[in-house]
N, C-alpha and C positions, 0 to 999 in steps of 0.2 A: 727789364723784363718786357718780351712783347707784347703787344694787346690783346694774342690770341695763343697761348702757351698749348695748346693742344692741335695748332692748326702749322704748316707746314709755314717756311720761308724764302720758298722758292719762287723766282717772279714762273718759270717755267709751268711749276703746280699748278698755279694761278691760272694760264691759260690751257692746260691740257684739255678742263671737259668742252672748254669752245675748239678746239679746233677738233675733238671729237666728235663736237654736232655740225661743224664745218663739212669737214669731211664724208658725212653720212649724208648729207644735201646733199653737196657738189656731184661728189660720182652718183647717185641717184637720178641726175640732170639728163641722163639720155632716154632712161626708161619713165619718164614721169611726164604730162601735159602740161599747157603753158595755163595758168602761171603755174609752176612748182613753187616747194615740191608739192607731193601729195601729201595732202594730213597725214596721213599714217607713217610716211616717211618722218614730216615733222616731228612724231609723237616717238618714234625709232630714235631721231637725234637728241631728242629732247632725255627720253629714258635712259640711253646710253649716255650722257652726259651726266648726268645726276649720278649713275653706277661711277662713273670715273670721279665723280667727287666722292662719292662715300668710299671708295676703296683709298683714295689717296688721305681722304679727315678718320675714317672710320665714324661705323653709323650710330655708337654710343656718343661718341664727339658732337657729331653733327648733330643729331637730337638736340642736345644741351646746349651747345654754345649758337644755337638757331634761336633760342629760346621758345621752342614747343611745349616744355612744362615750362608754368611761373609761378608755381610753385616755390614761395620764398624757404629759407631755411628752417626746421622744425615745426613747418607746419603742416597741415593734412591734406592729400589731393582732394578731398572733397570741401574743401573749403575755400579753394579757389575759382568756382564756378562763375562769381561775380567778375573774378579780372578776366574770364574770358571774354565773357559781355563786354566790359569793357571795351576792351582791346578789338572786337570785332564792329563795335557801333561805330568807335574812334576811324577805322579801315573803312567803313561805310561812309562816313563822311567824309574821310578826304578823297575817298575813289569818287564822288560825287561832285564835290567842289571842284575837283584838278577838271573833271567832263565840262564842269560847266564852265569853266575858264576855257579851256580850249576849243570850246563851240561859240564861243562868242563875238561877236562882229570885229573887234580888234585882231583877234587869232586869225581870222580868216584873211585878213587883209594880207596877212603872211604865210599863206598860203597853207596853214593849219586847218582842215573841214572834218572830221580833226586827225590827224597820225595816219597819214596813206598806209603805213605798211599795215595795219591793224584793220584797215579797212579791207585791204587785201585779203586780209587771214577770213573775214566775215565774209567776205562774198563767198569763198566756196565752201560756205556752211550753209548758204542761206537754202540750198534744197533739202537741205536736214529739217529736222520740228526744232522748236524755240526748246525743246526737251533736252534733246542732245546738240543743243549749241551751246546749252548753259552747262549741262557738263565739259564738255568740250572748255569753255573758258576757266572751270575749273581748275580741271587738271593744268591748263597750262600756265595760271596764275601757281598751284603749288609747285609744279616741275622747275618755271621758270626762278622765281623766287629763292627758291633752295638753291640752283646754278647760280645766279650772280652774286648771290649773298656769303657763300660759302667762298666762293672764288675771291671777292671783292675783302674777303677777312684773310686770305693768303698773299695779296696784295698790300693786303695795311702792312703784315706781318714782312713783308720784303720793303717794304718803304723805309718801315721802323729801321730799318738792319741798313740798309742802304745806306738812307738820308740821314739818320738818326734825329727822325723827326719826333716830336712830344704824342701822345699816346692820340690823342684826340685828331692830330695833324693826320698824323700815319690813317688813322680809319677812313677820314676823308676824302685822303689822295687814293686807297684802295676800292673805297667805294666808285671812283669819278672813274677809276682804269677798268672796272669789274663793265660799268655801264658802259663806256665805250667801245668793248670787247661786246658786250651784249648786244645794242642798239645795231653795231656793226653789222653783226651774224642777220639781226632781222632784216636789215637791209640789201644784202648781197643774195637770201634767202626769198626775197619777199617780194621786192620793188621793183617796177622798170629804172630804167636811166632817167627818165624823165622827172622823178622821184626822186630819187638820187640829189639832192641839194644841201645845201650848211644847216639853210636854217630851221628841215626838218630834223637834220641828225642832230644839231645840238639839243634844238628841243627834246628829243627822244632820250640824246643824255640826260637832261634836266630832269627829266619825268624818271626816268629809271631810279636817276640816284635818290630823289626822293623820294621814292616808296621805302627804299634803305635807310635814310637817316631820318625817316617817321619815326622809328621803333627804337633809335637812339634818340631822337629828340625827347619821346617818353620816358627814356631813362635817366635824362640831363641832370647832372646834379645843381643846375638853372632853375627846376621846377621845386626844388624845395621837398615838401613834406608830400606835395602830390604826385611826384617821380615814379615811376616804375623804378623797382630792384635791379632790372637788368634789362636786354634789348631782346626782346620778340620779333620774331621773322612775321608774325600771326595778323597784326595791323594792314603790314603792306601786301601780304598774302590777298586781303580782304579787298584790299585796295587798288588792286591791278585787276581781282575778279570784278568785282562793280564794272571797271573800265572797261574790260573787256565786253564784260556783258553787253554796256548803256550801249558801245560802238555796233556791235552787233545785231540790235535793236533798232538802233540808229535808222542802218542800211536797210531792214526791212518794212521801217515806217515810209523812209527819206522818197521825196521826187525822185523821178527816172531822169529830169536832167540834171539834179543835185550830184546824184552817184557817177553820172557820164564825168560828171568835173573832177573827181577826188579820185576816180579807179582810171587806171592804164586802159 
């Protein structure tokens, strides 16, 4: 049986809503200012991408097996108010931790001040109010999250069939394809050439996939009796907003020749 019995096994599925959000950059590239795109383009590619996931999983699907309700079996939606806490402090903490690993004098040595393309995306917010930048990171932590998550579970699910690799393999190899189809698009989307390097894109894998297998690590059956019942999209949802926010924040505290060194 595959890992994801209600999600597609198509390597193709897998990549449709990126090359949807591909596609709505690129041809965008004549009528948009340098750097593109423009936010609202982003936010175009970003929406229609998530549309072509939910028409390919369907949005009852994708609800559920995102883990948005955690709601265990026979129990009452109102009695889970505590696992969302949870589940949202746990996202605050490692979106906090992974910031402070990546601002740190080691990171930088390799050329991490931290994730240039994120830095990108924050500059041209920075004439908005901290109001609407912090929505801004919102949305784009639930848009984005839902796109690689969703993808990266049609991926496990083509591995599985592929490789006929054990359930656990298969999500890992889907999750690592999901993030470097993601990482990818921000880069081609976001970055100059100069930017453009191994050991921001691996990193940017690294970080990606780990927002994803935060919310399977909660559910390991490693942890024993303090496991989550199943994996929540909801941790690393929280987890990428913090990030996004702190970087954001970052750029509008940071020196004017700190931001000369990180931005194109």
């Amino acid at each position: 049986m595959k890992p994801f019995e209600r999600f597609p096994d198509s390597f193709w599925a897998g990549l449709a809503p990126f090359i949807v959000a591909g596609l709505i950059v690129f041809t965008s590239a004549p009528v948009t200012q340098i750097p593109f795109p423009h936010p609202v383009i982003f936010y175009l590619s970003l929406f229609f991408s998530v549309v072509v996931v939910t028409g390919v999983i369907g949005w009852s699907n994708l609800v559920e097996e995102l883990g948005f309700d955690v709601t265990m079996p026979g129990e009452k939606p109102e009695h889970t108010w505590f696992r969302y806490i949870v589940l949202i402090l746990i996202g605050l903490a490692f979106g906090y931790g992974v910031y402070l690993m990546t601002t740190s004098k080691p990171m930088s040595y390799l050329g991490l001040i931290p994730f240039p393309a994120d830095f990108a995306i924050a500059e041209l917010l920075l004439a908005f109010p901290v109001s609407i930048s912090t929505v801004n990171c919102l949305v784009i932590a639930l848009f984005e999250e839902i796109q690689r998550n969703a993808c990266s579970f049609v991926f496990a699910n083509w591995a599985y069939k592929r490789f006929r690799l054990a359930r656990d393999s298969a999500i890992t190899v889907g999750i690592l394809i999901g993030s470097v189809c993601f990482i990818l698009l921000h880069y081609v989307a976001w970055s100059s050439q100069s930017l453009f390097n191994l050991t921001n894109f691996v990193f940017g894998v690294i970080m990606a996939s780990a927002f994803s297998l935060l919310g399977w690590a909660l559910a390991s059956r490693y942890l024993g009796p303090l496991a989550f019942f199943e994996f929540s999209i909801i941790p690393g949802i929280v987890a990428h907003f913090i990030w996004d926010f702190l970087v954001n924040m970052h750029l509008r505290v940071m020196p004017g020749a700190f931001a000369l060194l990180v931005l194109p």
